[in-house]
C-alpha positions as a Markdown table, in Angstrom:
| # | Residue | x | y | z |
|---|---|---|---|---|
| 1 | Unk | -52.1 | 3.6 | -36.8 |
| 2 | Unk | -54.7 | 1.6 | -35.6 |
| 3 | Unk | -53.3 | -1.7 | -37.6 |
| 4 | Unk | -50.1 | -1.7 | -35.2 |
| 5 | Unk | -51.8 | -1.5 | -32.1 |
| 6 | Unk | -53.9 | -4.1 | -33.0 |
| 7 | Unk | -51.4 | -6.3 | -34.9 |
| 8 | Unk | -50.4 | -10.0 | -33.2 |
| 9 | Unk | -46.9 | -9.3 | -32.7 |
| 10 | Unk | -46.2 | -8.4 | -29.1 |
| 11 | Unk | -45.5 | -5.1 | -27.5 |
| 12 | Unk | -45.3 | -5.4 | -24.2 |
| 13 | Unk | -42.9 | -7.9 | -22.3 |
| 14 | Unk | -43.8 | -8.6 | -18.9 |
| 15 | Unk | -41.1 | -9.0 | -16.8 |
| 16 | Unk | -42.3 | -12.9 | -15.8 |
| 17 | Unk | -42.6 | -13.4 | -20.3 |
| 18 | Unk | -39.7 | -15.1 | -22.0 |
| 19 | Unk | -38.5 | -18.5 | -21.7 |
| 20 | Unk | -35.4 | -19.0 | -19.2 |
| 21 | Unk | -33.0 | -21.5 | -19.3 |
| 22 | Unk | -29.9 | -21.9 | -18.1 |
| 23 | Unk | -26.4 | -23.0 | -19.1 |
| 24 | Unk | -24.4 | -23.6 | -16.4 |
| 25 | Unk | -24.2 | -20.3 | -14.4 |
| 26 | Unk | -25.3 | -18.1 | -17.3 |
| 27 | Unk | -29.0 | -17.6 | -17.6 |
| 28 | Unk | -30.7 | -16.9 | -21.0 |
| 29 | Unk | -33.8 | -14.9 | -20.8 |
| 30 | Unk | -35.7 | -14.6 | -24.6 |
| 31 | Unk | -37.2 | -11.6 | -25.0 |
| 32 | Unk | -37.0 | -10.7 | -28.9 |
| 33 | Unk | -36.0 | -12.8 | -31.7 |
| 34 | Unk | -35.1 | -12.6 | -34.9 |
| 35 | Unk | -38.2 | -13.5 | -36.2 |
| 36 | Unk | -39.7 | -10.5 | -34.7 |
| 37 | Unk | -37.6 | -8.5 | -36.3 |
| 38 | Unk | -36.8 | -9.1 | -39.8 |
| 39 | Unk | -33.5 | -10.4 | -38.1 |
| 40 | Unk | -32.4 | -7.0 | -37.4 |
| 41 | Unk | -31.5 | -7.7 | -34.2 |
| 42 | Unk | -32.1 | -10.1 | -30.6 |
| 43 | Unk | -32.6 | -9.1 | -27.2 |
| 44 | Unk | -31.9 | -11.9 | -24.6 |
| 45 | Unk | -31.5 | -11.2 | -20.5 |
| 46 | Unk | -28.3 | -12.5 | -18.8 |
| 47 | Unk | -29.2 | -13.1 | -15.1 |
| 48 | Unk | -25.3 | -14.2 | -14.1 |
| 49 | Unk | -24.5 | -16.1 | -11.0 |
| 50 | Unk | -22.3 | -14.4 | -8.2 |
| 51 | Unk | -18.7 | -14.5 | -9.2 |
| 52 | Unk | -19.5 | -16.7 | -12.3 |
| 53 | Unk | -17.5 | -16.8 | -15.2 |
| 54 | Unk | -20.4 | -16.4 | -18.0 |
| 55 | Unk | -18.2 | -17.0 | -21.2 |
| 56 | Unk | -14.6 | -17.0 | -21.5 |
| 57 | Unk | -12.9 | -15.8 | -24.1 |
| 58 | Unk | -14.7 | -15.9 | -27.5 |
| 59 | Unk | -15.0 | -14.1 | -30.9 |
| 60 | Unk | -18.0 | -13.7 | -32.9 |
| 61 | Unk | -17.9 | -13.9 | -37.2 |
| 62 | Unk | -21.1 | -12.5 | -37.6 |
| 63 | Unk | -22.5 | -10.6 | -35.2 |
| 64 | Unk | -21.8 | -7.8 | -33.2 |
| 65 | Unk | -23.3 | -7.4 | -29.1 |
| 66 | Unk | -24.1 | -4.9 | -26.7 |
| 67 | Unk | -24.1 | -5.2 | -23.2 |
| 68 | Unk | -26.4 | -3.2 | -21.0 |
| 69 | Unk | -26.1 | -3.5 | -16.9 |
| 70 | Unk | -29.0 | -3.7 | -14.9 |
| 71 | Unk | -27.8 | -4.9 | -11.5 |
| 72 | Unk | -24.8 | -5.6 | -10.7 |
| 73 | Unk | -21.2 | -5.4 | -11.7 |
| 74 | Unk | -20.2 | -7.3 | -15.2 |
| 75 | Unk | -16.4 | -7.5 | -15.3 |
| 76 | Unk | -15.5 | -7.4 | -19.0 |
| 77 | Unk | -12.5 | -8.3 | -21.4 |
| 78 | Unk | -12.7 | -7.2 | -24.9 |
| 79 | Unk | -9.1 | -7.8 | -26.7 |
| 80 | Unk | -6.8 | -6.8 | -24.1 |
| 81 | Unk | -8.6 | -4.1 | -21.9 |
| 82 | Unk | -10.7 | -5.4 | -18.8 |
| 83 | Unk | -13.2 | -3.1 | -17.3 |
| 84 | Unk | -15.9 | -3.6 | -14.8 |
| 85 | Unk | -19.5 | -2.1 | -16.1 |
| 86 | Unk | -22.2 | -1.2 | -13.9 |
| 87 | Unk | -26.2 | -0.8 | -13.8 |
| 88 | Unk | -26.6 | 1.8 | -16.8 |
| 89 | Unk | -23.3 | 1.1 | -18.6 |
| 90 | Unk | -23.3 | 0.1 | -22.2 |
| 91 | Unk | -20.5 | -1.8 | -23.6 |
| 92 | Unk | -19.7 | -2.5 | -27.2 |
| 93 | Unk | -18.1 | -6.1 | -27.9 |
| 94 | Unk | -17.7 | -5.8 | -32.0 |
| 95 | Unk | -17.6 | -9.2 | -34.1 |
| 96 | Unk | -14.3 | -10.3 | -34.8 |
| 97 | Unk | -12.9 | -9.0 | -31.3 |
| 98 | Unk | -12.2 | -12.0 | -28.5 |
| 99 | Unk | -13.8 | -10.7 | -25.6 |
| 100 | Unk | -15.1 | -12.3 | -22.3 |
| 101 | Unk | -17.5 | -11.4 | -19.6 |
| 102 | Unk | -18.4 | -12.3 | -15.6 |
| 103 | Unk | -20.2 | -11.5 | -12.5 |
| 104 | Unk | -17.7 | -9.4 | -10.7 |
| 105 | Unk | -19.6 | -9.4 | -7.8 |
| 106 | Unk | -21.1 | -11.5 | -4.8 |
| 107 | Unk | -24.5 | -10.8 | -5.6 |
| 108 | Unk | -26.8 | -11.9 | -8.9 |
| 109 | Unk | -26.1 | -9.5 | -11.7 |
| 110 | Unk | -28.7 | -9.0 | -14.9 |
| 111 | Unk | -28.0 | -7.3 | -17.9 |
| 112 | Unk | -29.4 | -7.1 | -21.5 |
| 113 | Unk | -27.6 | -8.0 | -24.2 |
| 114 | Unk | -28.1 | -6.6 | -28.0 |
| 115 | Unk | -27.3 | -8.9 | -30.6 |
| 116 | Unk | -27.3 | -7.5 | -34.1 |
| 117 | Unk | -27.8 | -8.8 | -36.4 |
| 118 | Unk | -30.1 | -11.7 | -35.0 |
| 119 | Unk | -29.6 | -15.5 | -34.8 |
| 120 | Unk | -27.1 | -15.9 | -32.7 |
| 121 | Unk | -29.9 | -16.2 | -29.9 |
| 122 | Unk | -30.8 | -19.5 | -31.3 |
| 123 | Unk | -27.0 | -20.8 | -30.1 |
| 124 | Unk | -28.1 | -21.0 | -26.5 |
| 125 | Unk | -30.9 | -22.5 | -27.6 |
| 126 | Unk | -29.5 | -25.5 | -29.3 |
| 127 | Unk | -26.7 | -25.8 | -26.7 |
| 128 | Unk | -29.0 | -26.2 | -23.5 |
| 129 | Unk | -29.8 | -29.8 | -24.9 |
| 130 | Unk | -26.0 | -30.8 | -24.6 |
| 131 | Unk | -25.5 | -29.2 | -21.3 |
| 132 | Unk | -26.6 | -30.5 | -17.6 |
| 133 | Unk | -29.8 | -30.7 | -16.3 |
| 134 | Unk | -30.5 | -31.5 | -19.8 |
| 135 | Unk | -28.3 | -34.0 | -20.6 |
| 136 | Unk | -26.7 | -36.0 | -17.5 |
| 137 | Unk | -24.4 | -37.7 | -19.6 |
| 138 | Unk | -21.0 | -36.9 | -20.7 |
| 139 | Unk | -20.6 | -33.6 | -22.7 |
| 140 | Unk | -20.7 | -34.5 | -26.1 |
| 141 | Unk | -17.4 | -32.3 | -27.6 |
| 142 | Unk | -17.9 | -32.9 | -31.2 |
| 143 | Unk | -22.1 | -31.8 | -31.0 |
| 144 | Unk | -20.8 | -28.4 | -28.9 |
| 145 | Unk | -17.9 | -27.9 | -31.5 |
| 146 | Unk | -20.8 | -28.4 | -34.7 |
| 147 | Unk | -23.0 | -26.2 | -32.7 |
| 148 | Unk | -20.2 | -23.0 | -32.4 |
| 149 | Unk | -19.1 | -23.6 | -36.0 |
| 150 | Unk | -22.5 | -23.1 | -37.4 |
| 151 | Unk | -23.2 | -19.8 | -35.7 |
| 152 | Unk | -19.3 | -18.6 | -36.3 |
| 153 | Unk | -18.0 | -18.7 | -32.5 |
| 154 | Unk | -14.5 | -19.3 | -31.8 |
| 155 | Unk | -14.5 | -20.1 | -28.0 |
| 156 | Unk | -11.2 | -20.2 | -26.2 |
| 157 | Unk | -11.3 | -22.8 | -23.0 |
| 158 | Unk | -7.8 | -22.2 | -22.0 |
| 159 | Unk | -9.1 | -18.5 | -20.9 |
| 160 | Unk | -10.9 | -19.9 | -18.3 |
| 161 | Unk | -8.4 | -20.9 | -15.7 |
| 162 | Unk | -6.6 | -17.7 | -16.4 |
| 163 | Unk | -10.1 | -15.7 | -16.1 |
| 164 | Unk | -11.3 | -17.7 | -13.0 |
| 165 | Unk | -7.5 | -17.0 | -11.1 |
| 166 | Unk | -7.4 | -13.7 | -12.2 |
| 167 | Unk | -11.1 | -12.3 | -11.3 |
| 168 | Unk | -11.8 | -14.8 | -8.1 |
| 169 | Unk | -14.4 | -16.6 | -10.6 |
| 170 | Unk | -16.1 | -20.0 | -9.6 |
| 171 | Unk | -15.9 | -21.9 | -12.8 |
| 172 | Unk | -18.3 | -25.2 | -11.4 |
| 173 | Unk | -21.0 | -23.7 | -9.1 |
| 174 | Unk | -24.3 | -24.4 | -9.8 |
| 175 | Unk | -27.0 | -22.4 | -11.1 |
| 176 | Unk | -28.3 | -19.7 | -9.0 |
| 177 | Unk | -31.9 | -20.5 | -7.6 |
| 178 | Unk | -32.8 | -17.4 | -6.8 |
| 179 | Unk | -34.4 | -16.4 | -10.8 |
């Protein structure tokens, strides 16, 4: 027993540990990758912007997530039923199932998100370079698409006006400053 306690692989995450970054009004908090765990599964943070649309529709090839609430209310689409979860609600979006998720609220709103099995975490990671404050330039479409195609992620764009008018959603807000 000794050997684990002592071991170099972390076991404690304090709550200021794990890079942060943003994209757009979606933050990305990393607090377990799949190099910590035989790829078994990622943990990541969503801090989520009041009334911010966090991903529109989208379907997953690979991997399957789960949603746990923290603060907050996270409205939620997965295929056709909406719901609206709350701090110590679980929700299961299955791979292969379009599903969407938002703040539904006014205030910030943090959840954890489950990602099993791992590497799908590393997709935010290779997309903040593309995105604003990163890149000031034009988005680059074609990098975007190469990036969803190599981690199996169908993402539909035309959900977001739909989303956004349906849920009161502000689509082009800044970051929140507040995390």
């Amino acid at each position: 027993m000794a050997e684990a306690v002592n071991s170099p692989v972390r076991i404690v995450l304090s709550p200021d540990e794990g890079q942060t970054v943003w994209l757009r009004k979606l933050g990305i908090r990393f607090m377990i990758g799949g190099e910590e765990t035989g790829d078994n599964f990622a943990l990541v943070e969503h801090p989520i912007g009041p009334r911010a649309l966090a991903a529109p529709m989208h379907t997953h090839r690979y991997e399957d997530e789960y949603t746990y609430v923290l603060e907050g209310e996270i409205g939620v689409q997965i295929g056709k039923k909406v719901l609206v979860a709350r701090p110590g609600d679980l929700v299961f979006k299955p791979r292969g199932v379009p599903h969407a998720f938002w703040n539904a609220a006014d205030e910030l709103a943090r959840a954890l998100e489950i990602i099993s099995p791992a590497g799908f975490e590393r997709y935010f990671a290779e997309l903040v370079p593309l995105f604003p404050p990163a890149n000031e330039g034009p988005l680059d479409e074609e990098a975007v698409g190469a990036v969803r195609e190599k981690y199996g992620l169908e993402m539909d764009m035309g959900s977001i006006p739909v989303l956004a008018k349906r849920h009161g959603l502000l689509v082009d807000a800044p970051p929140p400053s507040d995390r």
